[in-house]
matplotlib code that plots the C-alpha trace (Angstrom):
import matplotlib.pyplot as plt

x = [0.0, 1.4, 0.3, 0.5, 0.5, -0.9, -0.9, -2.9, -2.6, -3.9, -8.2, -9.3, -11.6, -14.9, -15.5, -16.5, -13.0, -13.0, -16.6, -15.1, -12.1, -13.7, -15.6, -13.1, -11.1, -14.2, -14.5, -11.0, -11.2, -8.8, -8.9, -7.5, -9.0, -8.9, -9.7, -8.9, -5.9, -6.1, -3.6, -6.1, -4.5, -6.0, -4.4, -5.4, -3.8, -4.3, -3.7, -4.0, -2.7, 0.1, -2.0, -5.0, -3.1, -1.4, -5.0, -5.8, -3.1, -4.4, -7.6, -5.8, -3.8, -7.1, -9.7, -13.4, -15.0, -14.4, -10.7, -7.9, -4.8, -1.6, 0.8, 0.6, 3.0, 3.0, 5.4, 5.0, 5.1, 4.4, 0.9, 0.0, -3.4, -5.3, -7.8, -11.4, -12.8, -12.3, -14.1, -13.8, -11.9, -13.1]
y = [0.0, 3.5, 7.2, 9.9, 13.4, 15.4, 19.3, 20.1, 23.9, 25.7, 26.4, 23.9, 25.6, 26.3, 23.9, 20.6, 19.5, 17.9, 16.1, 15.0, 13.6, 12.1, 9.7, 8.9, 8.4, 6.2, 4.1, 2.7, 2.0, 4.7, 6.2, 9.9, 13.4, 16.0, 19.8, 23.4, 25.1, 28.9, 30.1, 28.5, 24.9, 21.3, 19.3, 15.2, 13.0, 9.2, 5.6, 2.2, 0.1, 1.8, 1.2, 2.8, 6.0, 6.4, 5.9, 8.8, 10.8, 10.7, 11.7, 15.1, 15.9, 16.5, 17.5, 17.2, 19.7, 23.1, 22.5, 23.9, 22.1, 23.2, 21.5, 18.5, 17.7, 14.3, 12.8, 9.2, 7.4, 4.9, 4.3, 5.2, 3.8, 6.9, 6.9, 5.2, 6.4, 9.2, 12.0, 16.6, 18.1, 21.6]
z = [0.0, -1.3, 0.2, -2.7, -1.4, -4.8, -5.4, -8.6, -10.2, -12.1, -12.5, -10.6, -7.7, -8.7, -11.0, -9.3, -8.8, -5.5, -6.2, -9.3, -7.0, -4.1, -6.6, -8.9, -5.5, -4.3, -7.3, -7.3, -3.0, -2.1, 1.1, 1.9, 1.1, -1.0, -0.3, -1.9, -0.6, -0.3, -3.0, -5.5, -5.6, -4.7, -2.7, -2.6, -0.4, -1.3, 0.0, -1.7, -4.2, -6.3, -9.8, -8.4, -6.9, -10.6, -11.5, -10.0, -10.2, -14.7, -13.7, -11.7, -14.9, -16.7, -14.2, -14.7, -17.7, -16.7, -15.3, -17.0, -15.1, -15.4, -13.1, -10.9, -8.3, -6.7, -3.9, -3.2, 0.6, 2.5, 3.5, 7.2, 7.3, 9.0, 6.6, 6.8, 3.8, 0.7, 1.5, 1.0, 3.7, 4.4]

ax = plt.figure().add_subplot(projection="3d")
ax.plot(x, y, z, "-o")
ax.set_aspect("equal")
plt.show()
């Protein structure tokens, strides 16, 4: 099991980005969150299997419709099971 702590940039507040993320998230049985940063970023923090984090980490290069990413920074761990579920941190 791999953690993945995720910093997307670029217009991705505002349009649907972290519903978008919590279900892709859902649908592949990661656990973690995701959440808006105030200098206009995402960030996403993920743990699970290592194909289903890279998974994700395709869908945050695109975004949903609407998103216009431009950068997507990604550093890789070791997973420190904390998480029970995905969900939108506030």
């Amino acid at each position: 099991m791999k953690r993945a702590y995720i910093i997307v940039h670029g217009i991705v507040q505002g349009v649907f980005f972290r519903h978008n993320t919590k279900k892709t998230a859902l649908s592949l049985g990661l656990k973690g969150y995701v959440k808006n940063m105030p200098g206009g970023t995402v960030e996403v923090v993920a743990e699970g299997p290592e194909d289903k984090i890279k998974e994700l980490i395709e869908f945050c290069k695109k975004g949903p419709e609407g998103a216009e990413v431009s950068r997507v920074d990604v550093e890789f761990g070791e997973a420190s099971g904390e998480f029970d579920c995905f969900e939108v941190s506030y």
